[in-house]
N, C-alpha and C positions, 0 to 999 in steps of 0.2 A: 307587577313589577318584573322586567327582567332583567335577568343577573347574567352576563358575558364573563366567561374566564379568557383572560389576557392571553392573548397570541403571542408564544416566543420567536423570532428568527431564527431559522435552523442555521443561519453564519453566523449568530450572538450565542448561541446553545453549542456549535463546533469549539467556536472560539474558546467558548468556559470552559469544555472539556480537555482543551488543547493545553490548555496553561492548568488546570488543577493536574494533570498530568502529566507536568513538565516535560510536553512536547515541544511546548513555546517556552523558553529560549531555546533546548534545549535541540532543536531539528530547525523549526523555524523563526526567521528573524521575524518576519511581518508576517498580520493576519491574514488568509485565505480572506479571499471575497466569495466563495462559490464551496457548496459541500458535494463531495461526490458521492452518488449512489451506487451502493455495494449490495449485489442482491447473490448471496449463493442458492445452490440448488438445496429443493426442500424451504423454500419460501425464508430463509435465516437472511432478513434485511439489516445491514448493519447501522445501527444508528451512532454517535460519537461515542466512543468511552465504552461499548457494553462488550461484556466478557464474557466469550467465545471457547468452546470447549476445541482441543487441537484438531479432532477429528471430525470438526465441524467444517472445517474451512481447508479441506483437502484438495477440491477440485477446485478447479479457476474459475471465479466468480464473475456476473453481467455487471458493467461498469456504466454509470451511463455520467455527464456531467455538461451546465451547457456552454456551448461553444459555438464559434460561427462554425459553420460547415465549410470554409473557403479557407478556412486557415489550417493548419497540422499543428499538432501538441503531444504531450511527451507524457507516459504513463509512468510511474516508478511506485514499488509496494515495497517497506523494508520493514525489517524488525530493529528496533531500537534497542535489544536488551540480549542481543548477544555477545559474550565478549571477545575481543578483549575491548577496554570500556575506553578507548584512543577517538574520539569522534567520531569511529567509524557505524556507518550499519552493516546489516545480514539482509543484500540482495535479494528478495524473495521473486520479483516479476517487473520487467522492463518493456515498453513499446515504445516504440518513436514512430514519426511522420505518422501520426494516427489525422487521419479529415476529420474536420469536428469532432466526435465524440465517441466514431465506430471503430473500437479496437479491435473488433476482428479484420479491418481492412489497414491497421497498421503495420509495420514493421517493427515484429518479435526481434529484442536484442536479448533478454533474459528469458527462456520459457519459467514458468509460473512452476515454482517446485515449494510448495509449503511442509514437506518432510525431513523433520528433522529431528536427531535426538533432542532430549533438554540440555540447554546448555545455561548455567548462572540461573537465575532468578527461575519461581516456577509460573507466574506471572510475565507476559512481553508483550510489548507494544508497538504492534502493527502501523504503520502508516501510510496510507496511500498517499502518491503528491500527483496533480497535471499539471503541467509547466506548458505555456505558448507559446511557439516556435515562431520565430519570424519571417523563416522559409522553408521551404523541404529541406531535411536536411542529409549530407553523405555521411553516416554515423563511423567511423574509424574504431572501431569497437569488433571484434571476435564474437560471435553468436555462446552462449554460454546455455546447453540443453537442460532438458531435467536430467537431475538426477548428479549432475556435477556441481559440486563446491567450489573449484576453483574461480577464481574470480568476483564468489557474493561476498567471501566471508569479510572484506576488509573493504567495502565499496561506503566512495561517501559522495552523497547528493550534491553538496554545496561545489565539489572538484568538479564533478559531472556538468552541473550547470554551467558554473563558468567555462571551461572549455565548448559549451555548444552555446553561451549566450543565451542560458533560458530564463536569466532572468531567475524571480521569487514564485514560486507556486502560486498560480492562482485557486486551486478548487486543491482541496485536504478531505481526507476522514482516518479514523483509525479506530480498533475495537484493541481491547486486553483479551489475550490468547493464555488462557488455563492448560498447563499438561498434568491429565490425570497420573498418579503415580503408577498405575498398572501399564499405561499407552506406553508404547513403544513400535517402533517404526518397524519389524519382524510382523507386528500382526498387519501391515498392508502387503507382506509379499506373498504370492502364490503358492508356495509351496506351504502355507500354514489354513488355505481354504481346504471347506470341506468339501 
C-alpha cells in the first residue's frame, strides 16, 4: 500500500501565516497569488512566518519571484512593528522598474538597511510586497541611502501604491525578526573588530 502525504500550496501555507500573523488585515487587504523567494547568504531560506535572528538578515538578500520578463514591478521590504503604531511601516528596502524579477537591474529607491536598534516589541515582522507596474515608471521619490532614517520611519505602502497605481501586491513573504538582548548595532561597526 502506498501512503502520499498531502501536498500544501506554498500561496495556501503564505496565506495562513499572513493572517495568523495579522498581516492580513493588517498590511494587506487581498491575498497574494505568488510567494517570493528570500534566500540570504549562508543558505538562511525564508519560508512564511519563520523567526530569524537580527543578525541573520543583515546583508541584502537574492530575491527571486515569477514574473513576466517584459513587464517592470516594484520591490518594497518593511517592518510592521516599529512604532509609532499610526499605520505606518519602517522602510527597510525599496526597488522599482525592476524587468521581471532581476532586482539587481532595477532602480534602488531605498538602499537595503536592516540596522537598527530595538524599537517596541522584541519580536517584528518583516514583509516583503512586488507590486506590477503597468509601465516603467519616473519615480518622484529622493533616493534614501543606507544608513539614513529619514524617510523609512513613517512610510506607508498603501500611500505609495496608490500614488504610482501599483495596484495590491501580487507575490508576499515575511519572516519574525528576534533581537537578541546582548545585539546591538555598536558590535557591526569597525572600530569594535578585532
Amino acid at each position: 500500500m502506498l501512503v502520499r502525504c498531502p501536498v500544501v500550496c506554498p500561496v495556501e501555507k503564505l496565506v495562513t501565516e499572513l493572517k495568523k500573523h495579522h498581516v492580513i488585515p493588517r498590511l494587506l487587504a487581498c491575498k497574494p497569488t505568488k510567494v517570493i523567494s528570500v534566500l540570504y547568504p549562508c543558505d538562511i531560506d525564508i519560508k512564511p512566518g519563520v523567526t530569524i535572528v537580527i543578525n541573520e538578515v543583515l546583508k541584502q538578500p537574492i530575491i527571486r519571484f515569477k514574473a513576466n520578463p517584459e513587464q517592470f514591478h516594484t520591490l518594497m521590504m518593511v517592518d510592521l512593528d516599529v512604532p509609532p503604531e499610526n499605520h505606518t511601516e519602517w522602510l527597510i528596502w525599496m526597488v522599482g522598474n525592476i524587468p521581471g524579477c532581476d532586482v539587481a537591474m532595477g532602480q534602488t529607491l531605498v538602499a537595503y538597511d536592516n540596522r537598527r536598534t530595538i524599537q517596541g516589541k522584541n519580536i517584528h515582522r518583516i514583509v516583503f510586497l512586488a507590486f506590477k507596474q503597468y509601465l516603467e515608471l519616473d519615480f518622484d521619490e529622493d533616493l534614501i541611502p543606507e544608513g539614513e532614517e529619514k524617510g523609512r520611519a513613517t512610510f506607508n505602502c498603501h500611500k505609495f501604491a496608490r500614488k504610482y497605481a501599483l495596484g495590491n501586491p501580487m507575490a508576499a513573504n515575511f519572516y519574525l525578526v528576534e533581537w537578541m538582548w546582548r545585539w546591538t548595532p555598536t558590535f557591526l561597526t569597525s572600530e569594535h573588530e578585532i
